[in-house]
C-alpha positions as CSV (number, residue, x, y, z in Angstrom):
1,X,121.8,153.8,97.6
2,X,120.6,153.5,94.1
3,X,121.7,150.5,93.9
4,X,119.5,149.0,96.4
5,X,117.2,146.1,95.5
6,X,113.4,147.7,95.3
7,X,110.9,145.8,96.8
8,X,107.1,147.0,96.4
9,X,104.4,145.1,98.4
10,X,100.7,145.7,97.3
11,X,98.8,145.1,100.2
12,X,99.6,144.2,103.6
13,X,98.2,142.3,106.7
14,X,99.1,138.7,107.1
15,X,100.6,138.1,103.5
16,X,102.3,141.6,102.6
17,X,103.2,142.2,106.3
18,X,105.1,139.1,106.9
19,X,106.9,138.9,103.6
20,X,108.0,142.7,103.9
21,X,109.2,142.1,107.9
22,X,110.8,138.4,107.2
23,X,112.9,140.5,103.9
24,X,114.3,143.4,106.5
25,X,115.2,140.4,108.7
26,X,117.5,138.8,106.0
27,X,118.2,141.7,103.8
28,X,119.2,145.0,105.7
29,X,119.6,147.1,102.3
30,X,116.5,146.0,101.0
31,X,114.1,149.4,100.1
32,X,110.9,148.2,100.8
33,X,107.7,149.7,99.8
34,X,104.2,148.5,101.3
35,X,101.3,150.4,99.7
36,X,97.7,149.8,101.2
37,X,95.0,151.0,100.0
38,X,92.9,151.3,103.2
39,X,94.5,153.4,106.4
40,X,95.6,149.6,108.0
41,X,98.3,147.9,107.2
42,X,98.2,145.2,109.8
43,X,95.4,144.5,111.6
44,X,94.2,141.5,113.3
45,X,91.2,140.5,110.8
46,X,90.3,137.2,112.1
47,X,89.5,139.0,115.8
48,X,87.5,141.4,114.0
49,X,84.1,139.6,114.9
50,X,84.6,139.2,118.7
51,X,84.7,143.0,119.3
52,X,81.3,143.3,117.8
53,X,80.5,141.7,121.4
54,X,83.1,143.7,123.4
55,X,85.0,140.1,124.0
56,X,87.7,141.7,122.7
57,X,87.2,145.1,124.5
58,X,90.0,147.6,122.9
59,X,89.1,148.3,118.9
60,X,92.8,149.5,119.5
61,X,93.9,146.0,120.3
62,X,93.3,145.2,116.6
63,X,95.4,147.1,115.0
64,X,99.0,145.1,115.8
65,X,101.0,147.9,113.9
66,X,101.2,151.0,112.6
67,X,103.5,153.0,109.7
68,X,105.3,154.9,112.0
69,X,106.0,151.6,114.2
70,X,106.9,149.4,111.2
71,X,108.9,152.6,110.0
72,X,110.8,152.3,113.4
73,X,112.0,148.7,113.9
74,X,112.0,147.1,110.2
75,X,112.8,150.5,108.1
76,X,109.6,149.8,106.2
77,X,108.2,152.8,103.9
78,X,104.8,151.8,104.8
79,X,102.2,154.5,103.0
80,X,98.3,153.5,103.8
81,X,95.7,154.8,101.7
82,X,97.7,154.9,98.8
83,X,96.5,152.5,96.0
84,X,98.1,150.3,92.8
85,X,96.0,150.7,90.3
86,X,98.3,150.1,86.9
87,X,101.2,147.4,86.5
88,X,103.9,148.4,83.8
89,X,105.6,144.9,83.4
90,X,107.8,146.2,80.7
91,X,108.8,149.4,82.9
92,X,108.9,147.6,86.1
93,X,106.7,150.0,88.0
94,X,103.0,150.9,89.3
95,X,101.0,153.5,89.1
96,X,99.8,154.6,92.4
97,X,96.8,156.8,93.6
98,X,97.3,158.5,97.0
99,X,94.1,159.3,97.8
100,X,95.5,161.5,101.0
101,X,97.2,164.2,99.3
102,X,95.0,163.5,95.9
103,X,97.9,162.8,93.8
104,X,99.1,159.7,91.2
105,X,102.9,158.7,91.2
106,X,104.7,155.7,89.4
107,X,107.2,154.1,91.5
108,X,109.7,151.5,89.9
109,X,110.5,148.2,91.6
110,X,113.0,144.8,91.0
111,X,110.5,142.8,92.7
112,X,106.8,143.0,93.2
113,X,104.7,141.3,95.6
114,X,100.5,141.2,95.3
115,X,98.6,140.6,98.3
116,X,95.8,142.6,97.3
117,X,93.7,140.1,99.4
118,X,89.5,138.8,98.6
119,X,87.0,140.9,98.7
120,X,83.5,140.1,100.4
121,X,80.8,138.7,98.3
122,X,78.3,141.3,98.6
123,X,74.4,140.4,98.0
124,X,73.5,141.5,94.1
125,X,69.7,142.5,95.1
126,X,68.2,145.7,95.6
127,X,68.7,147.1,99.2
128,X,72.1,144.3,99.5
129,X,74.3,147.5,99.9
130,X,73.6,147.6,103.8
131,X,75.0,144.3,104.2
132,X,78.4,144.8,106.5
133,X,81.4,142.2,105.2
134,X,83.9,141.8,108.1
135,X,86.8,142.3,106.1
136,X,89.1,145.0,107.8
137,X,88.8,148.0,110.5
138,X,86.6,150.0,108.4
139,X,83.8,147.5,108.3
140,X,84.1,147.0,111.9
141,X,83.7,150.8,112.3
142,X,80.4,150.8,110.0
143,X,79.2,147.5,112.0
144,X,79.8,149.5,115.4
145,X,78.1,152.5,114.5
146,X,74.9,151.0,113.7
147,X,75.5,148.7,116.8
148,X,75.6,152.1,118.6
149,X,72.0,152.8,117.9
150,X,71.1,149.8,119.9
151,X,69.4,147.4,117.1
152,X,67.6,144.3,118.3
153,X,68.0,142.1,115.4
154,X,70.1,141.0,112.8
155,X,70.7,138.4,109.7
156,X,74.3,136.8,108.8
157,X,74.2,135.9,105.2
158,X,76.9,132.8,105.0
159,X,77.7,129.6,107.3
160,X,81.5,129.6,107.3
161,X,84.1,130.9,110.0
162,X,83.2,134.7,109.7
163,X,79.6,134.1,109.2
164,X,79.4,132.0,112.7
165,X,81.5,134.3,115.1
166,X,79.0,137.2,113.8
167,X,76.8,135.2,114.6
168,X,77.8,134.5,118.3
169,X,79.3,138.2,119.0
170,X,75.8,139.0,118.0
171,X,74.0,136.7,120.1
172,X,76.6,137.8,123.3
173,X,74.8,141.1,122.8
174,X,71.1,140.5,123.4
175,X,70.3,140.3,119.7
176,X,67.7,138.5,117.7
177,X,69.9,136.5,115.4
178,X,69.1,134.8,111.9
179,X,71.7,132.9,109.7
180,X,71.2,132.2,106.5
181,X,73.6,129.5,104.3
182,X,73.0,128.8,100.5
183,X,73.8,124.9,101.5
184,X,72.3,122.4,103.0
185,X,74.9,122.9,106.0
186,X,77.0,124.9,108.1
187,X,80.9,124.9,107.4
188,X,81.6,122.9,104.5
189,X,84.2,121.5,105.3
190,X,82.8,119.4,107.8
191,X,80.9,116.0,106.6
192,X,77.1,116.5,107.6
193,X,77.0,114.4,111.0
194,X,79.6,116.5,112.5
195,X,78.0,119.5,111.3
196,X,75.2,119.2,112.7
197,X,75.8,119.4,116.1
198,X,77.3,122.8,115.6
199,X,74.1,123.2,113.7
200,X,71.8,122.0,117.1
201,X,74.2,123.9,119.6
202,X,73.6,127.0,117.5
203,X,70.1,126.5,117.2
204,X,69.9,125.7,121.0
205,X,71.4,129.4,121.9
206,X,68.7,131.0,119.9
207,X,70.5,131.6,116.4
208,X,67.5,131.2,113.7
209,X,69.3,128.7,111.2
210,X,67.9,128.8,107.7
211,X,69.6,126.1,106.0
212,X,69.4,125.4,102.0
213,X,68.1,129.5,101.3
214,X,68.6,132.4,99.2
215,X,67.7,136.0,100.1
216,X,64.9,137.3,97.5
217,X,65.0,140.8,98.8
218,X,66.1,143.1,101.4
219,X,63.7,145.5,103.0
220,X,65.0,148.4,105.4
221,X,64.0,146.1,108.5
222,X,63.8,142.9,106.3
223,X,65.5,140.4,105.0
224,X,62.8,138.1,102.7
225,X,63.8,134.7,101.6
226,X,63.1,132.6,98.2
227,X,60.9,131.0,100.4
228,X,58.5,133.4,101.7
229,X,60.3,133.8,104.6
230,X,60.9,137.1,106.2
231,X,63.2,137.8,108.6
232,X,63.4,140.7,111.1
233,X,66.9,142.1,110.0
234,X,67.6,145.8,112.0
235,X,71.2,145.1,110.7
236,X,72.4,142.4,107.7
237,X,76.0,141.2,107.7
238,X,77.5,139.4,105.0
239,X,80.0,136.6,105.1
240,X,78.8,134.7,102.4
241,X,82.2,134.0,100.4
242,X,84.9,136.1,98.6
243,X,86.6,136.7,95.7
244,X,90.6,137.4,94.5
245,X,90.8,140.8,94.2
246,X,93.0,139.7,90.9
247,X,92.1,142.5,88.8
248,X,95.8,144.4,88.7
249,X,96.8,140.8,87.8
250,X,94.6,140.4,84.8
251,X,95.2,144.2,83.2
252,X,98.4,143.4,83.5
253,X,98.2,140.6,81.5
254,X,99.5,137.6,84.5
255,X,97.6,134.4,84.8
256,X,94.5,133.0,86.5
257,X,94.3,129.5,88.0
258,X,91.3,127.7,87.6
259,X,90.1,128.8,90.4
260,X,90.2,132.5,89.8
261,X,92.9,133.4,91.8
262,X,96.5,134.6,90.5
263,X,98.3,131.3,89.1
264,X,101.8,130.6,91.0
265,X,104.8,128.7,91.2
266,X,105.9,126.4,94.3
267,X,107.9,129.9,95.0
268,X,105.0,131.8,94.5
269,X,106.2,133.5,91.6
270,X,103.7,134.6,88.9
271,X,103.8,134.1,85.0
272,X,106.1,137.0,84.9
273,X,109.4,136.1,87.4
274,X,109.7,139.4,89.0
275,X,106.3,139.3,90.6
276,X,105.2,137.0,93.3
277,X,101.8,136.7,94.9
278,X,100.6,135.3,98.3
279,X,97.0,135.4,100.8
280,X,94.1,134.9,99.8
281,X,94.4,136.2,96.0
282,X,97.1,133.4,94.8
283,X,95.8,129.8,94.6
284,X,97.4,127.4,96.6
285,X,98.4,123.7,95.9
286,X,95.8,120.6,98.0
287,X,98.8,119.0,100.1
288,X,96.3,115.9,99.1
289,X,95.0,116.0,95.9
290,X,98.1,118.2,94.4
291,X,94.8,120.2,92.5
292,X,94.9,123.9,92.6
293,X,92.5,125.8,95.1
294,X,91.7,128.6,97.5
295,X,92.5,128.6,100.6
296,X,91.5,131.5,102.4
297,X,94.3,130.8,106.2
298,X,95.8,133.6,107.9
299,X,98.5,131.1,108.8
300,X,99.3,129.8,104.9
301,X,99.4,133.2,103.9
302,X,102.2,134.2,106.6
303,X,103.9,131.3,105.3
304,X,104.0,132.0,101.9
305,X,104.6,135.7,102.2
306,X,107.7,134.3,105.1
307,X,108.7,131.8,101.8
308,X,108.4,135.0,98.9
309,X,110.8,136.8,101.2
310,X,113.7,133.8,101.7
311,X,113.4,133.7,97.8
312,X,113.5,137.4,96.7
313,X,116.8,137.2,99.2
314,X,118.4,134.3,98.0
315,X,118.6,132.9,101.4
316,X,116.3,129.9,100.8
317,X,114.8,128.2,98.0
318,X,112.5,125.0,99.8
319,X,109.1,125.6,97.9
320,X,106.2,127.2,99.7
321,X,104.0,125.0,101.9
322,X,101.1,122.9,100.2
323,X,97.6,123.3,101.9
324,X,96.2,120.8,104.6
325,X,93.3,123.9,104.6
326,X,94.1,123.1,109.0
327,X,91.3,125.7,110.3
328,X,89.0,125.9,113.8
329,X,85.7,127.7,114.5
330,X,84.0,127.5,117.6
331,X,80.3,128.7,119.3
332,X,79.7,129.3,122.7
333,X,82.3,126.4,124.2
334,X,81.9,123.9,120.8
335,X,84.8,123.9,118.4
336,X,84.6,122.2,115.4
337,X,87.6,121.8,112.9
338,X,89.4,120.1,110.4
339,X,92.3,119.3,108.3
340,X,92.8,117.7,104.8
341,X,89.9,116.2,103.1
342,X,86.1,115.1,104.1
343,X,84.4,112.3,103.0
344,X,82.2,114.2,101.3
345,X,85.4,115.3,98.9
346,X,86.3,111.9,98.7
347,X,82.7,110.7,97.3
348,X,82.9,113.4,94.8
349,X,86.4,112.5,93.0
350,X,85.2,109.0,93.3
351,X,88.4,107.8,96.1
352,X,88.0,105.1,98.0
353,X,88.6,105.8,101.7
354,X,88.6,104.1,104.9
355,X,86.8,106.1,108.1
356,X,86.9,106.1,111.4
357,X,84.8,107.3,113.9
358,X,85.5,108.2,117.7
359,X,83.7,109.3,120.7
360,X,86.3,110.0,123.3
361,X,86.7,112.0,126.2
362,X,89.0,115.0,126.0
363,X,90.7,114.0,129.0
364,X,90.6,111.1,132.0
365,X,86.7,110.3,132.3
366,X,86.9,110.0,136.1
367,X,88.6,113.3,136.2
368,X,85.9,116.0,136.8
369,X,84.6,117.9,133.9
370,X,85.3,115.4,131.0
371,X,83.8,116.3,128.1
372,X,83.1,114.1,124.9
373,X,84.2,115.0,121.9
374,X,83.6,113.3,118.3
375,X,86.4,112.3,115.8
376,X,86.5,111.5,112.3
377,X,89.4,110.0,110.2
378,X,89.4,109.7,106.3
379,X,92.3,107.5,105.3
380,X,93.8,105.8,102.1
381,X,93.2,102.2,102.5
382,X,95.7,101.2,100.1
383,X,98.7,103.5,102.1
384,X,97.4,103.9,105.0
385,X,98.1,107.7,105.1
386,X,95.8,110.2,106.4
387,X,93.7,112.0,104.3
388,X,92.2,114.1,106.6
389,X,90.2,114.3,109.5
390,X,87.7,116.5,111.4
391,X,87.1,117.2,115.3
392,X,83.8,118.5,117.2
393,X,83.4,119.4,120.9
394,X,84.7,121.5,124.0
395,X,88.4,121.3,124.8
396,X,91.1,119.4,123.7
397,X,89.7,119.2,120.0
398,X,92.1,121.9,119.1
399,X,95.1,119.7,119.7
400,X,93.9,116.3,118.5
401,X,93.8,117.9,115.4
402,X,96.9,119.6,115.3
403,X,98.3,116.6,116.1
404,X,96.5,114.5,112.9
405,X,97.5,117.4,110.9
406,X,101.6,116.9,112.1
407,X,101.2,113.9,111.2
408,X,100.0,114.3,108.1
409,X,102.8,116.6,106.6
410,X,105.4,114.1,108.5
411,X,103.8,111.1,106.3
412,X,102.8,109.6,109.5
413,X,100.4,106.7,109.0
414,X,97.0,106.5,110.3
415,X,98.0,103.0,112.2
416,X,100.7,104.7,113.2
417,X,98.8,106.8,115.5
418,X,98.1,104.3,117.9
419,X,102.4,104.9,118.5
420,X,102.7,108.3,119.2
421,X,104.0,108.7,122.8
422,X,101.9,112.0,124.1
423,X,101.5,113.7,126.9
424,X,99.2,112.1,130.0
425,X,97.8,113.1,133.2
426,X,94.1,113.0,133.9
427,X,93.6,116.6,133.7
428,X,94.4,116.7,130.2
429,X,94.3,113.4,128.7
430,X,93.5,109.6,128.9
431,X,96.6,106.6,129.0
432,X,95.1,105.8,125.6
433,X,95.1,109.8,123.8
434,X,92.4,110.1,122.0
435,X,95.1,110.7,119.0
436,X,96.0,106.7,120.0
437,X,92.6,105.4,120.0
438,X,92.1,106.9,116.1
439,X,95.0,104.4,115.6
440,X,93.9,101.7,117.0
441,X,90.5,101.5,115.3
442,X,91.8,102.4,112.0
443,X,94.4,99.6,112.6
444,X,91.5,97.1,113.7
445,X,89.9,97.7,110.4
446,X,92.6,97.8,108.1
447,X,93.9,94.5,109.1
448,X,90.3,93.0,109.0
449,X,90.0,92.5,112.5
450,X,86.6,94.4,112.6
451,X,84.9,95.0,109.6
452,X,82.6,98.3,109.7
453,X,79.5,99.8,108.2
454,X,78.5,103.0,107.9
455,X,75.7,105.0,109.5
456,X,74.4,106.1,105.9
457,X,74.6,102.0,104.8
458,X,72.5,100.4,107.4
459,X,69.2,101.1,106.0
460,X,70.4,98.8,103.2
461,X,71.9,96.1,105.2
462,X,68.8,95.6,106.9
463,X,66.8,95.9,104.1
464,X,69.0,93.1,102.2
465,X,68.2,90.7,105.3
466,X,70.7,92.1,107.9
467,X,70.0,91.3,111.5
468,X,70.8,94.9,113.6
469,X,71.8,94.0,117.0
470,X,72.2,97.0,119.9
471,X,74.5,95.4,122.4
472,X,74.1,98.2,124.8
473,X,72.1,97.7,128.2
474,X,68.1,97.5,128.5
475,X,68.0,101.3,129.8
476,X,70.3,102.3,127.1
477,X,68.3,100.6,124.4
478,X,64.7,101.9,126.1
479,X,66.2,105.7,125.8
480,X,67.0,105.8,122.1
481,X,67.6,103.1,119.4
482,X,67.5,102.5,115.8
483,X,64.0,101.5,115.0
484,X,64.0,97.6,114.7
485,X,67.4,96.3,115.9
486,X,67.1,93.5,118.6
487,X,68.6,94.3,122.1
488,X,71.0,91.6,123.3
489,X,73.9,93.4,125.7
490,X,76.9,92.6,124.8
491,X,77.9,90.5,128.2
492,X,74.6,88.1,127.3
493,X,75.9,87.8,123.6
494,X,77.6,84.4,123.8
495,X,74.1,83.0,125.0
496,X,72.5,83.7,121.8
497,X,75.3,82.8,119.4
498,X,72.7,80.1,118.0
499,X,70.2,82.7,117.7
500,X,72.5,84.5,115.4
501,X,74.1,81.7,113.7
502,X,73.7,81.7,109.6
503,X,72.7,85.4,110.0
504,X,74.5,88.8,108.6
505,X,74.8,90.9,111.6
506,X,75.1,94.6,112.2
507,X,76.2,95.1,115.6
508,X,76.2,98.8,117.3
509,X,76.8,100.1,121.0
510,X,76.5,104.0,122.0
511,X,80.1,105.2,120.2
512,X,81.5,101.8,118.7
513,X,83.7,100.3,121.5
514,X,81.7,97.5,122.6
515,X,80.8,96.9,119.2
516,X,83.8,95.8,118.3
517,X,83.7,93.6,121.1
518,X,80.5,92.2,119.9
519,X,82.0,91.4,117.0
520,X,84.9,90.0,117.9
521,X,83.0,86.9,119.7
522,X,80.3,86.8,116.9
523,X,83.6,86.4,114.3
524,X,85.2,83.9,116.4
525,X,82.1,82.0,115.6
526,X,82.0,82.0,112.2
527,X,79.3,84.6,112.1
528,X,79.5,87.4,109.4
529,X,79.4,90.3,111.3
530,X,80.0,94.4,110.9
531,X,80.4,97.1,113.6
532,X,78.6,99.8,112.9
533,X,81.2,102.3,112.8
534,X,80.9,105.3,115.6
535,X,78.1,103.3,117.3
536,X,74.3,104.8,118.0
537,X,75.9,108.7,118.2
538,X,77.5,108.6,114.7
539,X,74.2,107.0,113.2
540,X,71.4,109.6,114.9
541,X,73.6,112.6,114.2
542,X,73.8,111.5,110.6
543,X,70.1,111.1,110.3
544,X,69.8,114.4,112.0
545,X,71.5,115.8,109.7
546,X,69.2,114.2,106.9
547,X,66.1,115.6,108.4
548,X,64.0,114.6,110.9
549,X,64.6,110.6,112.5
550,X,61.5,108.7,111.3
């Protein structure tokens, strides 16, 4: 038995957990050793918010396994509140704190895994200490005991995932709800016109957004802004970013990215060979950019911990999994997500890109309760590969982006989309998928059938002599336009080709598909024409998102 290989995990849940289980599975006299710190070792964190509401009933339903259980079926030495606080790289061991029975060990190891996980970013003013993170169970169980005294308002301090389902838990329970995000939007990684319809539906269900602010102080009932602004807060949760809990790494001497989190290998191994890390403290590698970054995905980090595991065995040696950064969020019924890179990223590293922009319905539009959803591409004009893409609305948004991002780690192109042969009836999709449409646009454009302009350009098409043409109908164009385009529908369009002649046109419809019809007769006759690219929608949900439509 001695000579058993010695396995300690620091740290469990999604990383730890499936690294130590996926080891047992293809190493039966492996001794492995998971120390955690808190008294759970694998807990579902990313339900945490939605029993704040009692959507998910059963606090119990949370906690997915225990010591004893994991003891049973994998032969896991799994010891909870028990905490690494010293790495002997020359030894091979840690020094461990059991703060049960109040005593400090050393235990050796051949391999060590870190998935010490982030911890919240907690607010640095006075009073910020009775801000709640949603981390694990024990902030739930501090969050449900003041909920238990029956408060009737709260502030979430942070935009992202956690910061949103809070949010909505808390609104499910009758509360008075303010959110407060440092930028000038909700969910970064969303470009501003998608955004912000998350940003109106929120608003529209009685969440007080404050967009673009900082808290100045916290009173016991208050939350004042840099503003002026103060808030009624009976309760204040924080969600407002986290950090790599990387200090074992750096007493021990092993090496940060430039992001802050442990620096790895494409096997996840360290500086030092016999220790790996994986979650959320070990920086990943963009799928796209091939940059270091963190990721902060329950999935990447089973993944990784799943790859540690095949390479502490010797059973496989593929490198761990890049990140696409694939993630979802929704609010009462909208989901919003994305894969890959915005355009936003895109402006910043100064890369070209080619977008598309799509309205479609999530299934057959005659088939009753159709819903519209909104699409964005970013592709590589010069390889045609998708560089990421970003989906807003009810259902089906979930799998058109699953789709893009399967494509996207096949080395699908964007064109290429308009190929896929996928699943049809008109309960849960259209003849032309939604997925097939993003093709066919993109396709359009990159061959120069249509050429495009962009909601945030036409201001300066018009103002450089542009002619902006809505091709919609009458009632269409009397219910909402951009201020001074011409109305000519597009079935009258050939009557006024004289009209037109000579002229640069921008043509637009309601989502961009009669627009490109528009200007496929105005091309045809010689006129220089661009489709404005996701029609009237994409344009007054970008300007929305700038501030109020003038």
């Amino acid at each position: 038995m001695s000579d058993r290989r010695k396995v300690v995990i620091v740290g469990g849940v999604a990383g730890g957990m499936s690294a130590a289980t996926r080891l047992r599975r293809v190493d039966e006299t492996a001794e492995i050793i998971v120390l955690e710190r808190s008294g759970f070792v694998s807990f579902a964190n990313c339900g945490l918010p939605y029993h704040l509401s009692g959507t998910i009933e059963e606090r119990s339903s949370l906690v997915l396994q225990t010591p004893a259980s994991l003891g049973a079926r994998f032969e896991l030495d799994v010891r909870v509140k028990n905490e690494v606080i010293a790495i002997d790289r020359a030894s091979k061991q840690v020094t461990v704190i059991d703060s049960v029975q109040g005593v400090e060990y050393t235990l050796p190891y051949d391999h060590l895994v870190l998935s010490p996980g982030a911890g919240a970013v907690l607010p640095a003013q006075p009073g910020g200490d009775r801000a709640i993170p949603m981390r694990d169970i024990e902030d739930l169980d501090r969050a449900m005991a003041w909920l238990y005294s029956k408060p009737t308002s709260a502030v979430v301090l942070g935009g992202g995932f956690i910061g949103i389902e809070v949010a909505e838990n808390l609104v499910k329970r009758g509360m008075q709800v303010s959110l407060v995000q440092r930028g000038p939007q909700l969910l970064p990684m969303l470009d501003p016109e998608l955004a912000v319809i998350l940003q109106q539906r929120m608003s529209a269900s009685g969440v007080s957004l404050h967009l673009g602010q900082t808290v100045a102080s916290f009173g016991k009932k208050t939350v004042e802004l840099l503003d002026g602004t103060e808030l009624p807060a009976d309760l204040v949760f924080v969600a407002s970013g986290v950090s790599p809990e990387t200090a074992l790494a750096i007493d021990a001497g092993l090496s940060l990215g430039p992001n802050g989190g442990i620096l790895v290998d494409e096997f996840q191994r360290t500086t030092d060979p016999a220790i790996y890390a994986v979650g959320d403290v070990a920086e990943k590698v963009d799928a796209i950019t091939g940059e270091s970054k963190i990721v902060s995905l329950a999935g990447l980090a089973n993944r990784h911990g799943h790859s540690v595991a095949n390479h502490i065995a010797g059973v496989e040696t593929v490198p761990a999994t890049p990140a696409l950064g694939t993630s979802i969020v929704s609010f009462d019924g909208l989901a919003a997500a994305s894969v890959g890179m915005n355009e936003k990223t895109a402006n910043k590293l100064g890369k070209s890109v080619r977008l598309v922009h799509t309205h479609p319905a999530n299934h057959a539009a005659y088939y009753p309760g159709a819903q519209t959803m909104r699409l964005k591409l970013v592709v590589d004009p010069e390889t045609d590969l998708i560089l990421g893409a970003q989906g807003i609305g009810g259902d089906g948004v979930d799998k058109r982006i699953d789709v893009i991002a399967t494509a996207m780690f096949a080395g699908i192109t964007a064109s290429n989309l308009a190929q896929l042969e996928l699943s049809y009836d008109p309960q849960h999709g259209s003849a032309k998928d939604p997925i097939n449409m993003l093709g066919y646009v993109n396709r359009n454009i990159a061959e120069g059938l249509t050429h495009v302009a962009e909601w945030h350009e036409v201001s300066d098409l018009v103002s450089s002599g542009s002619i902006l043409v809505d091709v919609r109908s009458p009632g269409e164009h009397k219910y909402g336009h951009i201020p001074g385009s011409l109305n000519i529908p597009v079935d009258t369009l050939r009557e006024h080709i004289a009209d037109l002649a000579g002229r640069d046109v921008v043509v637009y419809c309601q989502v961009g598909q009669r627009g490109h019809t528009a200007s496929r007769i105005l091309s045809q006759h010689n006129i220089a024409v661009k489709n404005l690219n996701g029609g009237y929608l994409t344009w007054k949900a970008g300007i929305n998102a700038k501030g109020p439509q003038s």
